[in-house]
N, C-alpha and C positions, 0 to 999 in steps of 0.2 A: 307518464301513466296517471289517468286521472283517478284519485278516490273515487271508491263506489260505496254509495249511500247505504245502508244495511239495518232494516226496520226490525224493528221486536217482534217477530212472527211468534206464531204456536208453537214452533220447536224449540224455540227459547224457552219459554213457560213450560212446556211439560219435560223438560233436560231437567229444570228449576224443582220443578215438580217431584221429578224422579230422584234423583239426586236429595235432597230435605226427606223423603218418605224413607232413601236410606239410611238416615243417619242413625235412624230409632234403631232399626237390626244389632248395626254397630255399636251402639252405646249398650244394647241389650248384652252384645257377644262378649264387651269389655268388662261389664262389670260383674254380670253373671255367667261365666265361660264355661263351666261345667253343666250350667242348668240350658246353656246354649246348645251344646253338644247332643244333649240327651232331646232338646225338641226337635233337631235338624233331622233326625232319624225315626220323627211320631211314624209315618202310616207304616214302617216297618218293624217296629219295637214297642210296644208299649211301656215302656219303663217310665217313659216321662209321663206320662198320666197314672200309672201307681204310685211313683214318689212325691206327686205333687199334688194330686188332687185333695187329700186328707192335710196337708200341711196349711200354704196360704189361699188357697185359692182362688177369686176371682181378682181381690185386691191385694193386687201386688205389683212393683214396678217393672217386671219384666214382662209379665201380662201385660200392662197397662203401653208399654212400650210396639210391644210386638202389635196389640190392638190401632194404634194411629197408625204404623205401617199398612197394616191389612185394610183400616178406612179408605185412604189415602189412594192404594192402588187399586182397589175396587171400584170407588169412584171414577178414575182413570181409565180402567176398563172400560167402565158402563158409558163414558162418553167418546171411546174408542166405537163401539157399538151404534152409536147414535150417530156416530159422522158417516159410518162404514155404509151403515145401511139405511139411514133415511140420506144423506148425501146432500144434507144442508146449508146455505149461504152463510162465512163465520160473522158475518157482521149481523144476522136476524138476530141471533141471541150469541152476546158477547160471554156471558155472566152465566152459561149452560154448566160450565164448570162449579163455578160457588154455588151454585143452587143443587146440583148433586152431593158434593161433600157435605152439605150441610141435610140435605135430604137424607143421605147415608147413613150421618152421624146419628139424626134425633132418630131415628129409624132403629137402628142399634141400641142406643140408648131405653128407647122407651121401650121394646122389647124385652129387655136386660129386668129394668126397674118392673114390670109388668110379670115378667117371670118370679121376680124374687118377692112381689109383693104376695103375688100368688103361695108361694113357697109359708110366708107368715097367715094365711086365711086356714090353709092346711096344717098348717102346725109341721112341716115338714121343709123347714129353712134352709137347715144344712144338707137336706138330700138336695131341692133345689140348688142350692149352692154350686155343688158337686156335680149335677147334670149341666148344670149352664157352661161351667168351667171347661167340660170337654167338652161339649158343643163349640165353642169360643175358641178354644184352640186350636182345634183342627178348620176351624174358619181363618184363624192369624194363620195355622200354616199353607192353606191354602192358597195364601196373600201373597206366597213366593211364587208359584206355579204365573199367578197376575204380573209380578214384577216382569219376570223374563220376558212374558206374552206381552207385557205393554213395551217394552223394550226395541223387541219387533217390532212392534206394529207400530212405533216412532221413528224408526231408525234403518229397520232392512228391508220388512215389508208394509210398505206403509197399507195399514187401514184396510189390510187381506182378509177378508172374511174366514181361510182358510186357518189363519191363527188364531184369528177368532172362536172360530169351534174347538179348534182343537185345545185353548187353552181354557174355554168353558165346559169340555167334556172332561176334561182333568181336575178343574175346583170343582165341577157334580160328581166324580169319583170320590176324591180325598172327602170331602162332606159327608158320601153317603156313608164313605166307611166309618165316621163319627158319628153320623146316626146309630148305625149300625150296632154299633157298642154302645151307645148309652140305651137302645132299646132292650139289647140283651143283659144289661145289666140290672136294669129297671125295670123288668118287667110285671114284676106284682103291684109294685106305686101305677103304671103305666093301666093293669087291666081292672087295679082299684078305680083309677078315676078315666074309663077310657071314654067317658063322656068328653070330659073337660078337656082330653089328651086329642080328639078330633075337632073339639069349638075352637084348640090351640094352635091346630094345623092350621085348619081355613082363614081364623082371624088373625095373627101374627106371620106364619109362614108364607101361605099363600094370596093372601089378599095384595099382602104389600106390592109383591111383585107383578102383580096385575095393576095395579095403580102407578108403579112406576115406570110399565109399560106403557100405560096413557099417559103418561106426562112425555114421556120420549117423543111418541109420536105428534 
């Protein structure tokens, strides 16, 4: 029987992939097991956003943990999307991956920083704080919903459009229902400044995602 030769394909990298964006969950689950518990159950219990919001909020390691997971498979997604439906040669663009995560991250980031600088011009730091927080995590939890769906779409159904939606119909679920609640909760900050609260929409929410739709393409 003769060896057969066995090249470092794309399923080797995103196993790599998959695998490293799990270990943050795991390290999150180990060392915070209780705070674990009470996130795994957000879009049905609010507990973990009453007990948590008013305590550490944004800066804290299990946030911070759960957030490189939800970068991580988000970005995976989105170039699960990219191969699915524009149906690309992988040797055009080798490097489609590092230029998303890295797209995703400053993307995140400058949002974040732009919100909370925001939060100091109003004088209103810690409500910001507090809004971005659940915003943020009902986005980390939605990063599991990505996990599974890229899972599939590596592994059983490769690159189905059909997972596709259906695992983007379920992170716009889980989202809205975190809108949903920081709207109802905010609502007098929201109709004090509901100028700035639609300039917020358009230039941070929505733009980006038109711009990263022309990059796709």
């Amino acid at each position: 029987m003769e060896p057969i030769a066995r090249t470092f394909g794309q399923t080797d990298w995103i196993t790599i992939t998959l695998m490293a964006s799990l270990l943050f969950p795991l390290i999150a689950k180990s060392i915070y097991y209780p705070r674990f518990l009470n996130f795994i159950i957000l879009p049905f219990n609010n507990k973990y956003i009453s007990m948590y919001t008013k305590k550490e909020k944004l800066f804290n390691w299990f946030h911070f943990l759960m957030s490189i997971f939800q970068i991580i498979n988000t970005t995976l997604f989105i170039f699960f999307i990219w191969r699915a439906y524009l149906n690309p040669t992988e040797s055009k663009n080798p490097y489609i991956f590092p230029l998303l995560l890295t797209g995703v991250f400053l993307y995140i980031t400058a949002k974040t920083m732009s919100q909370l600088f925001n939060g100091f011009i109003f004088n209103s730091y810690n409500t910001f704080n507090e809004l971005i927080f659940k915003k943020l995590t009902y986005l980390n939890y939605s990063s599991i919903i990505l996990f599974i769906a890229n899972v599939f779409l590596a592994y059983v159904f490769i690159d189905s459009t059909i997972v596709i939606i259906i695992g983007l119909i379920l992170f716009l679920v889980i989202n809205i229902i975190g809108w949903v609640t920081v709207i109802r909760n905010y609502q007098k900050l929201i109709s004090t400044y509901f100028f700035y609260f639609i300039l917020y929409l358009c230039a941070l929410e929505i733009a980006p995602l038109v711009i990263m739709g022309s990059f796709l393409k």
